[in-house]
C-alpha positions in Angstrom: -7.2 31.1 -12.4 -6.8 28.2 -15.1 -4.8 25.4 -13.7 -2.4 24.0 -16.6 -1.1 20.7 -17.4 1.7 20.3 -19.6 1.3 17.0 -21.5 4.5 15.4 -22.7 3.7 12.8 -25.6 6.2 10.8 -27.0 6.8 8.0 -29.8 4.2 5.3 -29.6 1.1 4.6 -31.6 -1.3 5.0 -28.8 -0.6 8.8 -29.6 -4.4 8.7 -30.5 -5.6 9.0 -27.1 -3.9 11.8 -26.0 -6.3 13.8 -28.1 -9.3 12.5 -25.6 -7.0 13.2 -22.0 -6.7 16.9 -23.4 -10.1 17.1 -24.1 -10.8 15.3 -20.7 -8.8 17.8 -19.1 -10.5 21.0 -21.1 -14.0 19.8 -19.9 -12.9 20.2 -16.5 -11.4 23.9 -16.9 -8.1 22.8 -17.1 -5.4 24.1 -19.3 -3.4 21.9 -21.1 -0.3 22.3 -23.0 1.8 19.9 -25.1 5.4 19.2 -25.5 6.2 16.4 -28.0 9.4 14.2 -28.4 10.5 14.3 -32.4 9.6 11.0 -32.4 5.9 11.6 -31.4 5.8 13.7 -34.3 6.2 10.7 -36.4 2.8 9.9 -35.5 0.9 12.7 -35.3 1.6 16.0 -36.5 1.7 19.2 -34.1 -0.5 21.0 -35.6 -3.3 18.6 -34.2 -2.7 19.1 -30.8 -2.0 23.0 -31.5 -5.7 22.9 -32.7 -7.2 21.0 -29.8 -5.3 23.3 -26.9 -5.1 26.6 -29.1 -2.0 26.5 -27.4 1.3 26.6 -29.3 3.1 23.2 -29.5 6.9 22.5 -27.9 8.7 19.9 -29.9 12.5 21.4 -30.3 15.1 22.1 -27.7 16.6 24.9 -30.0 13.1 26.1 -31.6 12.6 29.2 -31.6 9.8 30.0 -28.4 8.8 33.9 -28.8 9.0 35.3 -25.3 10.9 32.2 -23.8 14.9 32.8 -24.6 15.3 29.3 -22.1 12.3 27.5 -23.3 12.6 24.1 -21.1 12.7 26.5 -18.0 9.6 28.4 -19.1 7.8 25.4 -20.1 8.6 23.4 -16.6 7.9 26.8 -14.8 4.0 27.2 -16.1 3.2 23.6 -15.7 0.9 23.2 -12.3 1.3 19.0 -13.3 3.6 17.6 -15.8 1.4 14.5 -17.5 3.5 12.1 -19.7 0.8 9.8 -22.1 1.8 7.8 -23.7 5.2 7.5 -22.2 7.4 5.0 -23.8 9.9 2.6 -22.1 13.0 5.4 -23.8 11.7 7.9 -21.8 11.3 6.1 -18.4 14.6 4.8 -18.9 16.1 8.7 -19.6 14.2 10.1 -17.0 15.6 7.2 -14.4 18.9 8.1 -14.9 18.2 12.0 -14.8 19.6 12.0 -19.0 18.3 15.0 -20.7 18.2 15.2 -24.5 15.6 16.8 -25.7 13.2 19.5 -24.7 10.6 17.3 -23.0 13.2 15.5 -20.8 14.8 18.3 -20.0 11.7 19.8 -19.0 10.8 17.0 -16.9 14.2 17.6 -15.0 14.2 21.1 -14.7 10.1 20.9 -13.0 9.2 21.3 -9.4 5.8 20.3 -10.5 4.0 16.8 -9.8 4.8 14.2 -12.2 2.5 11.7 -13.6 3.7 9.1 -16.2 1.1 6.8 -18.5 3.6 4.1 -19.6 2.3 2.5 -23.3 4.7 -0.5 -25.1 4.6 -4.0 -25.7 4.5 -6.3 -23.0 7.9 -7.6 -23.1 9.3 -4.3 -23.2 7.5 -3.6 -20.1 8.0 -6.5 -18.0 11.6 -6.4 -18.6 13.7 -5.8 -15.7 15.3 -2.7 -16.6 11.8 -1.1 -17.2 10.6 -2.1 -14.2 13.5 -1.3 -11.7 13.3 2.2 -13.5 9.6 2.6 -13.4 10.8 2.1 -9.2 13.6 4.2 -9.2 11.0 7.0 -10.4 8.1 5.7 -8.1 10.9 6.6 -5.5 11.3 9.8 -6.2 7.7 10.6 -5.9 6.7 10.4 -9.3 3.0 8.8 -9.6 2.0 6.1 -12.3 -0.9 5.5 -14.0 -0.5 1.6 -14.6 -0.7 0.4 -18.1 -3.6 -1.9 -19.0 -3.9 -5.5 -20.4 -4.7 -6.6 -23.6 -4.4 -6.7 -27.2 -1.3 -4.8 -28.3 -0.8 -2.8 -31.3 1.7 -4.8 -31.9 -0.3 -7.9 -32.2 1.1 -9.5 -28.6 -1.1 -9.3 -25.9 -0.7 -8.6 -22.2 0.6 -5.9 -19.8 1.5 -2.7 -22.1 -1.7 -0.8 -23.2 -2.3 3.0 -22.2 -4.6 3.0 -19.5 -8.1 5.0 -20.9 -8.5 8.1 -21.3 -11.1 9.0 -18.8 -8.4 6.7 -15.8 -5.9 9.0 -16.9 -7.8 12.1 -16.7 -9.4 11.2 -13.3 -5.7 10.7 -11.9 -4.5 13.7 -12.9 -7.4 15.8 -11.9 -6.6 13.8 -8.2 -3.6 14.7 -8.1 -4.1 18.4 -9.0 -6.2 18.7 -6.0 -4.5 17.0 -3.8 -5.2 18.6 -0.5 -2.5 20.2 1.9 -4.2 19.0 5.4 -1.4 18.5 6.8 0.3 21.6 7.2 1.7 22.2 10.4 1.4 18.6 11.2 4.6 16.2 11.9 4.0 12.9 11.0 5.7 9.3 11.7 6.2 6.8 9.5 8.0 3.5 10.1 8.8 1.2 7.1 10.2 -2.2 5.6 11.5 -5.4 7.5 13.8 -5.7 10.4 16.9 -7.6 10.2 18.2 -9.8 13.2 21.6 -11.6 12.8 21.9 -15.5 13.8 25.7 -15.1 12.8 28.2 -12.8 10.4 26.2 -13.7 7.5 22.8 -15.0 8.5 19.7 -13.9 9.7 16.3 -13.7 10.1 13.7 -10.9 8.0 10.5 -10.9 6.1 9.9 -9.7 2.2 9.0 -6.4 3.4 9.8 -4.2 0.6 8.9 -0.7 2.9 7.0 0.3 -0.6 3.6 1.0 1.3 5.6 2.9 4.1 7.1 4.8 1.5 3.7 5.8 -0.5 2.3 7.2 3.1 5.5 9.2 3.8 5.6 10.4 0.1 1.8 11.0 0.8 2.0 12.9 4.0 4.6 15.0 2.6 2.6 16.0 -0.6 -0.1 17.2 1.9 2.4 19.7 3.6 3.6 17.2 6.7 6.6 17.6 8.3 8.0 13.6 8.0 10.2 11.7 9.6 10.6 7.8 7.8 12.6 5.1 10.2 13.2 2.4 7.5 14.6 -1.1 7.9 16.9 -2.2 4.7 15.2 -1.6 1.6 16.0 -1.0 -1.9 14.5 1.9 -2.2 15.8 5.5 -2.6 15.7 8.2 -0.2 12.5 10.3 -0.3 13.4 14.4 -0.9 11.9 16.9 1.8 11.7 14.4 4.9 14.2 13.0 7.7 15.1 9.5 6.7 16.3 7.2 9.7 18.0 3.5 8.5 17.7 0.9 10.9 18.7 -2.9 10.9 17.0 -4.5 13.8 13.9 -4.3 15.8 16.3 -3.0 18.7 17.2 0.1 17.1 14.0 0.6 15.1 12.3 0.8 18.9 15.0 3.3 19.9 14.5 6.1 16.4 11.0 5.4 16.5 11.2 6.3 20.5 13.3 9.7 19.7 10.5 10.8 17.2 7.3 9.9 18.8 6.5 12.8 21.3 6.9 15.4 18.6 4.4 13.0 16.1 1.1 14.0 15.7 0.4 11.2 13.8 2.1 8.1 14.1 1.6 5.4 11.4 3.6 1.9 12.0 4.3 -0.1 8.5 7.1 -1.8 8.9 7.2 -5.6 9.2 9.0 -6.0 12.8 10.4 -9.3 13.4 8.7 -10.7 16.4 11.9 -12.5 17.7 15.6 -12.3 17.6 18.4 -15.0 17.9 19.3 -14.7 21.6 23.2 -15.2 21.1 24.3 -14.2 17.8 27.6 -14.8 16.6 30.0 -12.4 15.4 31.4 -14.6 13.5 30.0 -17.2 11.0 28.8 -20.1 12.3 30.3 -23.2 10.5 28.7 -26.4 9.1 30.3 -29.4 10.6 31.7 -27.6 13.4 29.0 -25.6 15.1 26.2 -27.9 14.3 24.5 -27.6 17.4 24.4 -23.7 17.7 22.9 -23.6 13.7 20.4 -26.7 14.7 19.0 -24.8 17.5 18.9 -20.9 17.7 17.3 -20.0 20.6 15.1 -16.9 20.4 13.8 -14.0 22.4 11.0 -11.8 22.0 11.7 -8.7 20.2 9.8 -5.1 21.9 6.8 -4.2 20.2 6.9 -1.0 19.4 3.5 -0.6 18.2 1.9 -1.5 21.6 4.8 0.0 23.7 3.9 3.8 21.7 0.4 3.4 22.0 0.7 3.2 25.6 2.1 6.0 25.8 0.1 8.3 23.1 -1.2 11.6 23.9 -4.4 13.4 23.8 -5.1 14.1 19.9 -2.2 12.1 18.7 -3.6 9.1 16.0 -1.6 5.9 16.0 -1.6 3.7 13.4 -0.6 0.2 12.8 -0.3 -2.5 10.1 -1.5 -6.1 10.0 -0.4 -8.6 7.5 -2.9 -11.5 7.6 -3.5 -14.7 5.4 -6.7 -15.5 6.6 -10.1 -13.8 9.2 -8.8 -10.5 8.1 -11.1 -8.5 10.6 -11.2 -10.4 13.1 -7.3 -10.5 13.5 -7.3 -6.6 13.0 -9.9 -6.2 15.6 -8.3 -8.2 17.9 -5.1 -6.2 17.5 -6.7 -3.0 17.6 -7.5 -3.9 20.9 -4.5 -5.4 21.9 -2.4 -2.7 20.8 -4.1 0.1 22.1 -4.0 2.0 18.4 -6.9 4.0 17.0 -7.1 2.2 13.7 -5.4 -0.7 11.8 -4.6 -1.0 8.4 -5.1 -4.6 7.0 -4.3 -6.6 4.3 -4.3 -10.2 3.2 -0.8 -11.5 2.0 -1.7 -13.4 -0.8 -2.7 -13.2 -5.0 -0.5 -10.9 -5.7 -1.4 -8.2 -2.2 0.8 -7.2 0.2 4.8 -7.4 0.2 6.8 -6.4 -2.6 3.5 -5.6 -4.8 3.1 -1.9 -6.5 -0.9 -2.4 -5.8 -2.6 -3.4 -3.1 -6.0 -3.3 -1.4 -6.7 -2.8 2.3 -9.5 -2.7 5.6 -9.1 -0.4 7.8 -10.4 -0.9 11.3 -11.3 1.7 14.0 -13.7 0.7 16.8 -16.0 2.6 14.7 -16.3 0.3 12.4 -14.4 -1.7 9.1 -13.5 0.6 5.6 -12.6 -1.8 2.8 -10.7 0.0 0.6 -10.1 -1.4 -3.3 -7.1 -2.6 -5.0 -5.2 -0.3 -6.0 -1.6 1.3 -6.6 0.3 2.2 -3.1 0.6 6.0 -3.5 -3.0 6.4 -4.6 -3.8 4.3 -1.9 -1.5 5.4 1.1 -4.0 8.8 0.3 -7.0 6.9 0.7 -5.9 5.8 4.3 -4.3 9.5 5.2 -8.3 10.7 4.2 -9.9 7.7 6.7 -7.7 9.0 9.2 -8.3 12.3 8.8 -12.0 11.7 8.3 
């Protein structure tokens, strides 16, 4: 049976090349369907895309649908993926904040289907803050992006802001369709973001762990039927739907959720940035300038428990641990080294630099097994947290 995509366009002058995605998407025995914001229709008229999917054309929230008395239900109900290209800075923002105003937003609220957004506007527009902590919010929530592309803007700008092609956006959603469930049955462990340990009331000592890569596994193992249990240091990031999510502060109690978890993991993958020391005396109060000089001068520290190495040494018979390694320089050597060290059965590496690593939406990683090194290319976290669950799954 036909898979179908519903294809929500909306207002932007890259319209053009949704025409290409559906025929992408046809070529590969997929059914596509299109729902169109009243602005898109601005653009292009419906009766293009009613030609090209011989499909009838959803643009109305009170049009008449034959058959479909609730026609936003319907429409979210038939869709196997819900592909928004182009999707326009308006849209993101509605979506963000769960506002639904027309039929293509309200579809997108009332699916249980995959999401995939294709973000097209100027550069400005998209760099903004708001855009971007809403493109986040929705990243969040599990909702993939196919990142816009650099260059010359219809607008006459250039930069950031340019529907990625055709044939990216078809590839992605075709990915995503047959995204495999390999992990039924499975429980999986996922540890995320920094840990915080206190010098005082108000100071302390972290890293710019952002827990986004943690988050893109655990969103990952989920999507491929996992039963998921995320232990998170403090992150802005929302909750992930469908899995046990564990806040932690400090290393301390990150050791002690991880340690409740563990036995019951079959697979164990270790993300988070773990300080590798804690102030030995902190104060419960602040810590004044002037007045407690020496105690703020001179913070003595003491190791903090590595939880990595003190799971591994415990692991079962089939169960895969996984750890991280941040480097800025000998990338496999270090990760060999603590593959060893650690006693895990592979490490995920990454250099911390250009633009890689903390707080980045893409990324690129090695990972290292004693079988041998798989570089794996730069690219966005949730695409490639499923790259790494297929290594380790081999």
């Amino acid at each position: 049976m036909s898979r179908t995509v519903l294809i929500g366009v909306t207002g932007c002058v890259a319209i053009y090349k949704t025409c290409e995605v559906i025929r992408g998407l046809q070529k590969a025995g997929v059914r596509a369907k299109v729902v169109m914001t009243e602005s898109a229709t601005h653009f292009i008229n419906p009766t293009l895309f009613r030609s090209l999917t011989r499909e009838p054309v959803a643009v109305g929230l009170f049009d008449d649908a034959p058959g479909d008395p609730i026609h936003h239900i319907s429409l979210a109900k038939e869709a196997d993926l819900f592909l928004i290209a182009p999707c326009t800075a308006n849209v993101i923002a509605k979506m963000a904040h769960g506002i639904a105003d027309d039929l293509l937003t309200t579809t997108a609220l009332a699916t249980t289907a995959p999401i995939v957004i294709a973000p097209a506007m100027n550069v400005n527009m998209y760099e903004n803050a708001a855009t971007q902590l809403n493109m986040e919010t929705l990243r969040t929530r599990g909702i993939a992006f196919i990142d816009a592309e650099s260059g010359y803007l219809a607008c006459g700008d250039e930069g950031k802001g340019r529907l990625a092609d055709p044939a990216v956006i078809v590839e992605a959603v075709l990915e995503r369709l047959d995204a495999k469930r390999d992990l039924e049955g499975k429980r999986v462990l996922v540890t995320a973001g920094p840990t915080v340990e206190p010098i005082d009331a108000v100071r302390f000592i972290s890293n710019p762990s952002s827990g986004k890569m943690g988050f893109a596994i655990a969103a990952a193992a989920h999507e491929r039927g996992a039963d998921v249990t995320l232990v998170t240091g403090p992150v802005a990031l929302e909750d992930l739907p469908g899995m046990e999510t564990v806040h932690v502060r400090t290393a301390c109690e990150m050791l002690e959720a991880v340690d409740a978890a563990f036995d019951k993991a079959d697979i164990a993958i270790f993300t988070a940035a773990v300080s590798d020391y804690r102030p030995a005396n902190p104060s419960g109060c602040k810590l004044k300038k002037g007045r407690d000089d020496a105690e703020l001068s001179t913070i003595q520290l003491v190791e903090n428990p590595d939880i990595l190495a003190t799971m591994s040494s415990r692991k079962r018979d089939g169960q895969v641990v996984v750890g991280f390694a941040a480097e800025t320089d000998d990338l496999e050597v270090n990760a060999r080294e603590k593959l060893a060290k650690k006693n895990a059965d592979f490490i995920v590496a990454n250099l911390v630099s250009h633009g890689n690593g903390f707080a980045a939406d893409e990324n690129e990683a090695t990972i290292v097994s004693k079988d041998g090194a798989k570089p794996l290319n730069r690219m966005a976290k949730g695409q490639l947290a499923h790259r790494i669950l297929d290594e380790l799954l081999g």
